[in-house]
C-alpha positions in Angstrom: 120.7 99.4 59.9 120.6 96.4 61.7 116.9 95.1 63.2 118.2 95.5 67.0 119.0 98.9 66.5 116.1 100.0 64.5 114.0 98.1 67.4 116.2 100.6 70.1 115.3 103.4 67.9 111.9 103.2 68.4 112.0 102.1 72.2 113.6 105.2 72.9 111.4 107.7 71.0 108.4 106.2 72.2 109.4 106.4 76.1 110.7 110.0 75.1 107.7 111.1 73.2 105.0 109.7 75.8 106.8 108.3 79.1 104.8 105.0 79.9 104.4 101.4 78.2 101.6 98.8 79.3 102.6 95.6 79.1 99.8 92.9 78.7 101.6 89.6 80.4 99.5 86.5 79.7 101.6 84.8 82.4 104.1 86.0 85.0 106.7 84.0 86.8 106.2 85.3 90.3 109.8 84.8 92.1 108.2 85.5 95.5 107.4 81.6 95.6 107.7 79.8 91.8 104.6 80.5 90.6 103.1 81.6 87.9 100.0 84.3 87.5 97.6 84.6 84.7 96.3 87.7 83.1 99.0 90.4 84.3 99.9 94.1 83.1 102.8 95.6 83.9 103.0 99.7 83.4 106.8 100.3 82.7 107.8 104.5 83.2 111.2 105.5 82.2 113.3 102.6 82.8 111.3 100.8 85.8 108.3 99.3 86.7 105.6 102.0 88.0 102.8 99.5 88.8 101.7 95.6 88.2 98.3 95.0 88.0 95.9 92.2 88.2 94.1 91.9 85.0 94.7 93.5 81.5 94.2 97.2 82.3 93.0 99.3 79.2 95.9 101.6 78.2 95.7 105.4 77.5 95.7 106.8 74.3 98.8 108.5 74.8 100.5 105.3 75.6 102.8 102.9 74.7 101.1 98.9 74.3 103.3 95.9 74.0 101.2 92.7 73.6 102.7 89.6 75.3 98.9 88.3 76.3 99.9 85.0 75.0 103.2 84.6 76.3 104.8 83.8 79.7 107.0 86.9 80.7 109.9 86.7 83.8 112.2 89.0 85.3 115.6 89.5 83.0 117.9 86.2 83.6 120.7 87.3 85.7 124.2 84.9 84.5 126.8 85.6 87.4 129.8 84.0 86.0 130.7 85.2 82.2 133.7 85.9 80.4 132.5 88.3 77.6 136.4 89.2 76.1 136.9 85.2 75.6 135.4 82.8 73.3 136.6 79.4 73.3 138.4 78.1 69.9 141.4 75.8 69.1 143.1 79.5 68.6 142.8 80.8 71.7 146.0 80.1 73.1 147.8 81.7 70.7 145.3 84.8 70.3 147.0 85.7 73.8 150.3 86.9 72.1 148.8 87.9 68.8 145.4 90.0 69.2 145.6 93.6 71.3 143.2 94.8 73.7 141.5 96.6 71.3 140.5 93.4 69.8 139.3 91.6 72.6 137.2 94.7 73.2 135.8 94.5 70.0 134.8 91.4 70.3 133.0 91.8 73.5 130.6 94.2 72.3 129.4 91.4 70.3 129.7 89.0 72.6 127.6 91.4 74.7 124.7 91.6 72.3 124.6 87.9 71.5 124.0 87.4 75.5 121.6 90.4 76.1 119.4 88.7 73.0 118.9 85.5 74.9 117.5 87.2 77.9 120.2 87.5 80.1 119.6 91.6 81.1 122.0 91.7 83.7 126.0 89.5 84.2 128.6 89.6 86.4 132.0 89.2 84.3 134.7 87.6 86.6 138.0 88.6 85.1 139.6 90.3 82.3 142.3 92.7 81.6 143.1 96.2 80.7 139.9 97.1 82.1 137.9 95.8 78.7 134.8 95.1 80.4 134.9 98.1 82.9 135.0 100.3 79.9 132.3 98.2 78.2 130.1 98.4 81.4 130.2 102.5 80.9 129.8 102.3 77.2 126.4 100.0 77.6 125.0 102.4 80.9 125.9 105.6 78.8 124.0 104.2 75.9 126.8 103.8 73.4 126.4 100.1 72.4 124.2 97.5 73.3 124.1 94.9 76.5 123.3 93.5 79.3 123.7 95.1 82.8 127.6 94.5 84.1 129.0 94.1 87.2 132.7 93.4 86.3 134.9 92.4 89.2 137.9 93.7 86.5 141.3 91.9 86.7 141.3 88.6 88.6 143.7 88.5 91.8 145.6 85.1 91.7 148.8 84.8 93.1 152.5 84.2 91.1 151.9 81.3 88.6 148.7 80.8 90.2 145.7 80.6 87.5 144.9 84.3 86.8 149.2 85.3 86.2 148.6 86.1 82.6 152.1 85.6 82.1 151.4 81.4 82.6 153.5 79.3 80.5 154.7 82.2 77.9 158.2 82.1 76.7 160.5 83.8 79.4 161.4 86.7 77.3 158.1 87.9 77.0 157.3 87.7 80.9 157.7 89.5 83.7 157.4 89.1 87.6 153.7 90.3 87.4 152.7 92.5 90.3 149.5 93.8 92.3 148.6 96.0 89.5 148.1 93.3 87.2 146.1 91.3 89.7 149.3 89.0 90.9 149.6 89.0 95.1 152.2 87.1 97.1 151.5 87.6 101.1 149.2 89.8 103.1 150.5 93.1 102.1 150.0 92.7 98.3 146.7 91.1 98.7 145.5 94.6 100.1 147.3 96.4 97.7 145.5 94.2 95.0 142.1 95.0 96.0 142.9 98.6 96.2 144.2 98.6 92.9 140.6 97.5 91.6 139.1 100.1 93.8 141.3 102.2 91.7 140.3 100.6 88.5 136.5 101.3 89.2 135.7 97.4 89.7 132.3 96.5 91.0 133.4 93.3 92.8 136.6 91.3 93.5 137.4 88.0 91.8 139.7 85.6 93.3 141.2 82.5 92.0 141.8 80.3 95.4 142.6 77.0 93.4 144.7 76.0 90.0 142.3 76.4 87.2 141.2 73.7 84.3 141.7 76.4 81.1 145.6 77.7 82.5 148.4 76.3 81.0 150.0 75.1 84.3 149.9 71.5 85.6 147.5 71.2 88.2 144.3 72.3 88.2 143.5 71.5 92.1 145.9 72.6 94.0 145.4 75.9 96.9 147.2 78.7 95.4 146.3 81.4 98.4 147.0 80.5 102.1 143.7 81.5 104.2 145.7 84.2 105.9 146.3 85.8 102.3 142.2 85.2 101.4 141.8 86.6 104.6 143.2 90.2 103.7 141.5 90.1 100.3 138.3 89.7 102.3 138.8 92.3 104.9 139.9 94.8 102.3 137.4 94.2 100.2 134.4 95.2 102.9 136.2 98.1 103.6 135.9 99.0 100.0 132.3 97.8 99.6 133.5 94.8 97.2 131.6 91.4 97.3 134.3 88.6 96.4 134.0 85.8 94.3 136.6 83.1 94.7 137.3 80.5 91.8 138.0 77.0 93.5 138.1 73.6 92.1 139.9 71.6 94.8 138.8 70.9 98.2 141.4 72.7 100.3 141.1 75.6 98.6 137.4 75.7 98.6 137.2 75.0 102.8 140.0 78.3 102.7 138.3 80.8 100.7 134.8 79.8 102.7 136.5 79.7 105.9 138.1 83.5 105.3 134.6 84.5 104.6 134.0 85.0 100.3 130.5 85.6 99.3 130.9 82.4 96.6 132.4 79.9 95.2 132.7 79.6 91.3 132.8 76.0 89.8 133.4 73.9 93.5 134.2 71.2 91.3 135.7 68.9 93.9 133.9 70.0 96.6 133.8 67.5 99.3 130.7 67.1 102.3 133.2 69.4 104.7 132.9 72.2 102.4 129.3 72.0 101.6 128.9 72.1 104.8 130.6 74.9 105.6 129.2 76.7 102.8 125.8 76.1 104.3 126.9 77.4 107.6 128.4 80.4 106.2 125.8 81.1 103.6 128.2 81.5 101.1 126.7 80.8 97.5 127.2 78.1 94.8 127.9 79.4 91.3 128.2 75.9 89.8 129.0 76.8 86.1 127.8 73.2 84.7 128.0 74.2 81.1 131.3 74.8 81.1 132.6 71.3 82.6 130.3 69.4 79.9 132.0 71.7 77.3 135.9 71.5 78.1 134.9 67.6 79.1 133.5 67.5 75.2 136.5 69.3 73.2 139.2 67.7 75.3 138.1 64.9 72.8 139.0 66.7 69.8 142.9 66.1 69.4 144.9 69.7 69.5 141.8 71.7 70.6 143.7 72.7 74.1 147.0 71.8 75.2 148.3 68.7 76.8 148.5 70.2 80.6 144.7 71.7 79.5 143.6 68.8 77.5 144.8 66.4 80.9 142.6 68.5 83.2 139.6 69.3 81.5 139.1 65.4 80.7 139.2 64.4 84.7 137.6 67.8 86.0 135.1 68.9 83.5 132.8 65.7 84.3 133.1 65.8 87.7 131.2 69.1 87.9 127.2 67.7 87.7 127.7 65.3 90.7 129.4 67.8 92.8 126.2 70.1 92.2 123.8 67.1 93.1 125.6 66.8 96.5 125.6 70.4 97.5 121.8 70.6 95.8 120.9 67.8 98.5 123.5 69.2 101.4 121.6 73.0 101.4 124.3 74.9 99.9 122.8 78.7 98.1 123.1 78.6 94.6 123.0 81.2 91.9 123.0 80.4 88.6 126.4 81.0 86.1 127.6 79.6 83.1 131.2 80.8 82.2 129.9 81.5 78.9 133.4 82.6 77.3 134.5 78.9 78.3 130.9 77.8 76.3 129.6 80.3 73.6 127.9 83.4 74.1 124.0 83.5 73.4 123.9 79.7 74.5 123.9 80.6 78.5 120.4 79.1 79.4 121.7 75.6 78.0 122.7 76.1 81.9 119.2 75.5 83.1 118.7 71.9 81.7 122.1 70.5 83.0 121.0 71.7 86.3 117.3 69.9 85.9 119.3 66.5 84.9 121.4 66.9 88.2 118.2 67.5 90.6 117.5 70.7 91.1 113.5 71.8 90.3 112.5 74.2 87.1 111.3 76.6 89.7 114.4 76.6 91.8 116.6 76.8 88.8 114.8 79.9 87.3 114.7 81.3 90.7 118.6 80.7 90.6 118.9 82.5 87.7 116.6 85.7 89.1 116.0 85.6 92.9 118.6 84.1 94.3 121.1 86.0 91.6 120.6 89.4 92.6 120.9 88.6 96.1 124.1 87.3 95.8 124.8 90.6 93.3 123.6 92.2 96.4 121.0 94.1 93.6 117.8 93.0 95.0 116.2 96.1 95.3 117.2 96.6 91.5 117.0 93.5 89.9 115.7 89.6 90.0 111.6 89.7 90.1 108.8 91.7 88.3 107.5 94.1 90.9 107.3 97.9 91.3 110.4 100.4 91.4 113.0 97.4 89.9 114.4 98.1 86.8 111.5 97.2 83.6 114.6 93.9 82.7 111.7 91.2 81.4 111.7 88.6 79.0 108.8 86.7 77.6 108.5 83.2 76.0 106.0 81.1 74.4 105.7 78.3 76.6 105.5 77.4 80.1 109.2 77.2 81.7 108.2 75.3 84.5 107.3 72.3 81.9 109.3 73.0 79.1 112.5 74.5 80.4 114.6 74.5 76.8 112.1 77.4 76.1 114.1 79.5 78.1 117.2 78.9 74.9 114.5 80.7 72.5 113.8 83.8 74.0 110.8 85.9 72.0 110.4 89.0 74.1 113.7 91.2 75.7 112.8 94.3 77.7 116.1 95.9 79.7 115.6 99.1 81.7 112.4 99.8 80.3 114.1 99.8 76.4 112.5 97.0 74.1 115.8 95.1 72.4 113.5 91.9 71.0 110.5 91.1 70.2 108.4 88.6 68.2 
């Protein structure tokens, strides 16, 4: 029996048999304003926080003590842009007409694990079919494998050979004219139909692609593939359904559409110009800048045969365009939450995020405060998620150095706590 599991064991008959765990915090990352507080403890009940208390309170007998005196302990990392079915290999192309859903499902347990391990409690996975990560979502809240918190915005809405049509670039006789049930919209009409369809499908969020894509096997990776008019509808059905929606938008046009007809973000913004950061600002529509996955396609666009030519072309000019597009909407005002693509970049490796943001101006406390804060307001999970104070969900992680000074700490995660349930420790 693996470590994890034996460590879950124990989590759960503790909280059963007595019902509260004090936490000794030698530091906490207070997300209120960036700082940090000495000398903290935390009284966890069930799976949230009861109480946090100034000062290392003596626990009862009857309870449950977790030492992390000598560590510095923040609220669980919040990644709102992951693909937990995908990892990226020189294979993956051809694992679309070879592997099953079953093994893309499998997979994603794993991949689940690996990213709950390095602290990242709670995702938002934007895109995937056959409702993989849907079902995974239950499976993890209904305790039947392990990982983070999902909010899974289910199959991505794109529109006929836009990226998102699954069926991109496949030989004809295994295609078909993809429909609204499979995520693929042409006009005002299907758009609504689209969105209803992941109402249907029990989706938490909606997940547009506005924009060609770098990692579809179609020529441009720029272009507007929705008219405003057809983002529009998407928009307005979603708030009738309660959806937030999430567009993916690398060129320009496409960005100033999808902010214009009123999305809650924009994912990558690659090509963003000073209009559309502007705009964004106005609008408050957030940033998801997903950094770590323009320095990887940028890196293994280098390696001959690792993604096709129409991929290979576009990853080399868009992939490191990505960190000076942040810098600009840094400076311009533009919201941003923090999100890797991990799926593009491997799983377990999402805080790498954090020092590519650092290198392109953002502080350490604003770029943990992406990750937490500013994360689950976007989620629209405040009240659940994003800092360490009473009634939240007990999602902490603890490391052993100061973040604000040493942010690679946050790639070595000691100390995972999710929904009161201890998954790591030292």
């Amino acid at each position: 029996m693996s470590k994890l599991i034996l460590s879950l064991l124990f989590s759960v008959f503790c909280l059963s048999a007595y019902g509260k765990t004090v936490i000794h915090a030698g530091f906490i990352f207070n997300t209120d304003n960036g700082t940090i507080e000495p000398e903290m403890s935390i009284l966890v009940e069930g799976d949230r926080i009861s109480e946090v208390i100034e000062g290392f309170i003596d626990p009862d007998p009857e309870d449950v003590y977790i030492d992390l005196s000598a560590y510095h302990v923040l609220p669980g990392l919040i990644d709102m842009h992951v693909h937990l079915t995908n990892q990226s290999s020189n294979k993956a192309y051809i694992e679309r007409i070879t592997l099953n859903s079953a093994d893309y499902a499998i997979r994603a347990t794993k991949h689940a694990e690996s990213t709950l391990l390095a602290g990242f409690t709670t995702v938002r996975n934007l895109g995937d079919s056959d409702l993989v990560t849907i079902s995974l979502r239950n499976a993890i809240n209904n305790g039947i494998v392990v990982g983070p918190r999902i909010f899974s915005s289910g199959q991505t809405i794109s529109s006929t050979g836009g990226h998102g049509d699954s069926s991109n670039s496949l030989n004809l006789k295994l295609t078909s004219d993809l429909g609204p049930k499979e995520g693929v919209m042409n006009g005002e009409q299907e758009a609504l139909k689209s969105v209803r369809y992941r109402y249907k499908e029990n989706a938490d969020l909606i997940k547009i692609t506005a924009t060609g894509g770098v990692l579809s096997n179609a020529k441009d990776g720029q272009n507007p593939q929705m008219t405003i008019e057809e983002i529009s509808a998407i928009v307005s059905a979603a708030r009738d359904y309660g959806f937030k929606v999430a567009a993916h938008a690398h060129g320009a046009e496409g960005i100033k559409r999808a902010v214009k007809a009123g999305v809650d973000s924009i994912e990558h913004g690659t090509l963003m110009d000073k209009e559309g950061a502007t705009l964004m600002r106005e609008n408050g529509t957030y940033y998801v800048p997903t950094l770590l996955a323009g320095k990887w396609v940028a890196d293994k666009a280098l390696i001959p045969d690792y993604y096709p030519p129409f991929v290979e072309k576009k990853a080399l000019e868009i992939g490191p365009k990505l960190q000076s597009t942040f810098s600009m909407a840094l400076q311009a005002g533009v919201k941003i939450a923090f999100g890797t693509d991990s799926g593009v970049s491997p799983h377990g490796e999402n805080a790498k995020e954090f020092s590519l943001m650092i290198e392109a101006g953002m502080s350490e406390k604003d770029s943990i405060l992406s990750a937490t804060r500013y994360a689950a307001e976007l989620l629209g999970e405040s009240e659940n998620v994003g800092s360490i104070v009473n009634g939240k969900f007990a999602d902490l992680i603890g490391v052993s150095r100061n973040p604000l000074e040493d942010i690679k700490i946050l790639e070595t995660v000691d100390f995972v706590m999710k929904g009161g349930k201890v998954v790591k420790q030292p």
